[in-house]
C-alpha positions as a printed Julia matrix, in Angstrom:
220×3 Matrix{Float64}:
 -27.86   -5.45    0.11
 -24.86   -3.41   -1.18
 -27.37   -0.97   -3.21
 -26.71    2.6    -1.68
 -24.02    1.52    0.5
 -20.23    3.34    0.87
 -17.83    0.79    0.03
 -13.75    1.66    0.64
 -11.78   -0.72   -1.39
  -8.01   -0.65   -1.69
  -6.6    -2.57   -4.45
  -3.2    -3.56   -5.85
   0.07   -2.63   -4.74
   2.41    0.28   -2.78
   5.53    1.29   -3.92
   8.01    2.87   -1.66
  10.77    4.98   -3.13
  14.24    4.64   -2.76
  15.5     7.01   -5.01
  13.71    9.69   -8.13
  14.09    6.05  -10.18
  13.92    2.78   -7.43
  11.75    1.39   -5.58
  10.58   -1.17   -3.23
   7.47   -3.0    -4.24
   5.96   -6.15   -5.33
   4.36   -7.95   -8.28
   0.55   -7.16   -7.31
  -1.4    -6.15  -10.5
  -4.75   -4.79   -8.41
  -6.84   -7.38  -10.11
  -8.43   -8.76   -7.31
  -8.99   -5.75   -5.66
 -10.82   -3.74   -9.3
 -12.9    -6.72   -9.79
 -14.16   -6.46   -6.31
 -14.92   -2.75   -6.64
 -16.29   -3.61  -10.61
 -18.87   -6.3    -9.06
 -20.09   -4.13   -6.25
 -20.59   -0.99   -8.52
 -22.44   -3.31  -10.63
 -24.95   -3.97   -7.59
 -25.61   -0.19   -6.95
 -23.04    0.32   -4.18
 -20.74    4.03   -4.16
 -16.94    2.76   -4.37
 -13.65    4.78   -3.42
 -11.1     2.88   -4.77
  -7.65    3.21   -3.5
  -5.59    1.68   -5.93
  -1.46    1.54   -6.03
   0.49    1.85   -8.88
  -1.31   -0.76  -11.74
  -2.0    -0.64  -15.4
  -6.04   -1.36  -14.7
  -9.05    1.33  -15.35
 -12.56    0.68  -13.66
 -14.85    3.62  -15.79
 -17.89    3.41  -14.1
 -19.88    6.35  -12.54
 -20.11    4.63   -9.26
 -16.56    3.98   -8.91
 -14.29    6.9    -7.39
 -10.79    5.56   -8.13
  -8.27    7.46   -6.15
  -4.6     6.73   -7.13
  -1.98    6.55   -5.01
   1.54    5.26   -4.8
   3.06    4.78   -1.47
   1.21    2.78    1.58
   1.42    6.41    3.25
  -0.53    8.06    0.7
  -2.66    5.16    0.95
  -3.44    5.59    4.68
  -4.33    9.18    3.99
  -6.87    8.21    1.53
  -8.32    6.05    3.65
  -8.5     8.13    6.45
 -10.54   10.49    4.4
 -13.28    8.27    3.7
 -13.13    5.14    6.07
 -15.38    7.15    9.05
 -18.67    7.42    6.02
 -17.52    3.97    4.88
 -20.28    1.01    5.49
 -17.99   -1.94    3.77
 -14.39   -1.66    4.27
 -12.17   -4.11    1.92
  -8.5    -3.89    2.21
  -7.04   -5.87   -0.93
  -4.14   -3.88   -1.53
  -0.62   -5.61   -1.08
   0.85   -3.17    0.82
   4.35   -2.85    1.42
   5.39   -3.71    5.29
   8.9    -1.67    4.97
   9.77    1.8     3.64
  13.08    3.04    3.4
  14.29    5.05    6.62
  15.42    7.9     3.51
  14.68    8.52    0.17
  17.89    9.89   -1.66
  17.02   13.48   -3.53
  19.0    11.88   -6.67
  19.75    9.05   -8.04
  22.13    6.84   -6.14
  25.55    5.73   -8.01
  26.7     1.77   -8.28
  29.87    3.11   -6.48
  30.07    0.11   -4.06
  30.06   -3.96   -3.84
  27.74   -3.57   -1.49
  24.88   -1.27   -0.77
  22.67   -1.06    2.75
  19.21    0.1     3.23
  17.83    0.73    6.64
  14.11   -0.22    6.47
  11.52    0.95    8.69
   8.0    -0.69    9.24
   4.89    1.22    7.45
   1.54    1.93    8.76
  -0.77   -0.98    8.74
  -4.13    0.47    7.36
  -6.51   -2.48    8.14
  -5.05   -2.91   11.4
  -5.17    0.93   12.28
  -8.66    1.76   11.02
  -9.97   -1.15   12.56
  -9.21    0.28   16.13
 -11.61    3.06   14.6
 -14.7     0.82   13.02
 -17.93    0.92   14.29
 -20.07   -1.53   14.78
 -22.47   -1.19   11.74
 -19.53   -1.13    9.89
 -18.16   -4.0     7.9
 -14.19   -4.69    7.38
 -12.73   -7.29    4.99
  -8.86   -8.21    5.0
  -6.42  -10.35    2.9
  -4.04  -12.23    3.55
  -1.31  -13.72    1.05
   0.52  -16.39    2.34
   3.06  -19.0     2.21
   2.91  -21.46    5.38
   1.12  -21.62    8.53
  -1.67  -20.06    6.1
  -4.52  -20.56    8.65
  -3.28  -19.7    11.61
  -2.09  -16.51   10.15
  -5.44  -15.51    9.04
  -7.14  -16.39   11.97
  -4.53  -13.72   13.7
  -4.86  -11.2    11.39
  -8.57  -11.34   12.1
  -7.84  -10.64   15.91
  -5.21   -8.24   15.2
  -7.06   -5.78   13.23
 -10.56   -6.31   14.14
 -11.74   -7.82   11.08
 -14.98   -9.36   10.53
 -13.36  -12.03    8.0
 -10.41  -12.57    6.11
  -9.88  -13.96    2.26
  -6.72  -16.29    2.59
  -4.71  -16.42   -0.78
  -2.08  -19.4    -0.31
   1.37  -19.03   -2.67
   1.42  -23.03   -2.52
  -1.71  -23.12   -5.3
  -1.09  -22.88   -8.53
  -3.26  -20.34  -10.15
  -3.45  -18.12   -6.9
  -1.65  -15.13   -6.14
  -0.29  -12.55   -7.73
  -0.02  -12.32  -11.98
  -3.35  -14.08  -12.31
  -6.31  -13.87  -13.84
  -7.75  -16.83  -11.8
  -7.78  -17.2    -7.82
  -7.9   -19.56   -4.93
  -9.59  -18.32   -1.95
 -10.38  -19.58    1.93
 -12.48  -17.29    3.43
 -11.66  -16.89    7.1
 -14.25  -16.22    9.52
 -14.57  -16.21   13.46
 -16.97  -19.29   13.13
 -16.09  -20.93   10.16
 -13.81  -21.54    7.32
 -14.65  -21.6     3.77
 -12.7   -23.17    1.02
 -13.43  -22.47   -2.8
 -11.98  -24.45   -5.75
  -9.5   -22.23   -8.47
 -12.04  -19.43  -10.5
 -11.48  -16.25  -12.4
 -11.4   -13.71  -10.47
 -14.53  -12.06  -11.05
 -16.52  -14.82  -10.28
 -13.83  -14.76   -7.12
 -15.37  -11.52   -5.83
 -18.98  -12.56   -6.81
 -18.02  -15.33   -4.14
 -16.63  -13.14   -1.69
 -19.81  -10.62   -1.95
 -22.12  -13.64   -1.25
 -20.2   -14.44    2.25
 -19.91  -10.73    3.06
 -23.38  -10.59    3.03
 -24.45  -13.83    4.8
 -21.96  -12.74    7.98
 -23.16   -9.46    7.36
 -27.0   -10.33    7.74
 -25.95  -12.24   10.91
 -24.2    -9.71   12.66
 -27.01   -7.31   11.84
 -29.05   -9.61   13.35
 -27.13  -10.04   17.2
């Protein structure tokens, strides 16, 4: 099924500068989102992979890795290919906040206190999803820490998803810093739970349900 298709994948995470040497981030390594991108390559799909600051490589001549830092630059990559995209799958950990200003240099530790004015960032999924199409295919996640279904079930609404992998902070194993995962794959009409796995059999798992709800919508 994903032989021949355009796949956009964004993987790891965003970091948003404060100064030339700070930044605001998090601790996502892009695992999830390159083994994704790996195992689709592997069945004959062409990958752009957006990918954040993260230590991985993904050589493969199917796989266009784009690198990017900030969840700006990450929206303009995006943008670029999202329209020719068949399979979107936004696995990035974006960052919600920027700072308001970036200092030019290197701010001094002359206070006891220090305050940053935040301001929200763009949210990709939920902005190219006012743009998908109805062949196309979108795919978000969602990391959480309570209230985990009910928050994936809204993100699905929100940004026009056609399912949503739920990561829960409360499993052991899941998350961020992992080579295994816990998943719960959210979908209008069902709800899929899947014991603790590497994460490449993970995204094998995820590839199966994209392409049963796939097939179904295809099919209406």
């Amino acid at each position: 099924m994903f032989s021949g298709k355009k796949v956009l994948i964004t993987a790891g995470p965003t970091y948003e500068p404060l100064d030339p040497v700070r930044f605001i981030g998090n601790h996502s390594t892009g695992k999830m989102g390159f083994a994704l991108a790996r195992c689709l390559a592997q069945q004959g799909a062409l990958v752009t992979l957006v990918a954040g600051p993260t230590a991985l490589a993904l050589p493969h001549p199917l796989v266009n890795l784009v690198p990017v830092m900030t969840a700006d630059e990450m929206f303009a990559a995006c943008q670029a290919v999202a329209t020719e995209a068949d399979l979107w799958i936004f696995a990035a950990a974006v960052a919600d906040y920027k700072p308001k200003d970036t200092a030019l240099s290197k701010i001094k530790k002359n206070e006891a206190s220090f305050t940053i004015e935040l301001v929200k960032n763009v949210d990709i999924a939920a902005t190219l999803g006012q743009q998908k199409r109805p062949h196309q295919f979108a795919v978000g996640f969602a990391l959480e820490t309570d209230q985990e279904l009910e928050n994936a079930r809204g993100k699905l609404l929100k940004k026009n998803l056609d399912m949503v992998v739920l990561n829960s902070l409360r499993d052991p194993g899941a998350g961020f810093k992992h080579d295994t995962n816990k998943i719960t794959i959210v979908k209008a009409s069902s709800v899929e739970a899947y014991p603790l796995k590497a994460k490449d059999e993970v995204a094998q798992d995820i590839l199966e349900s994209i392409k049963a709800e796939w097939a179904c919508l295809q099919k209406k």
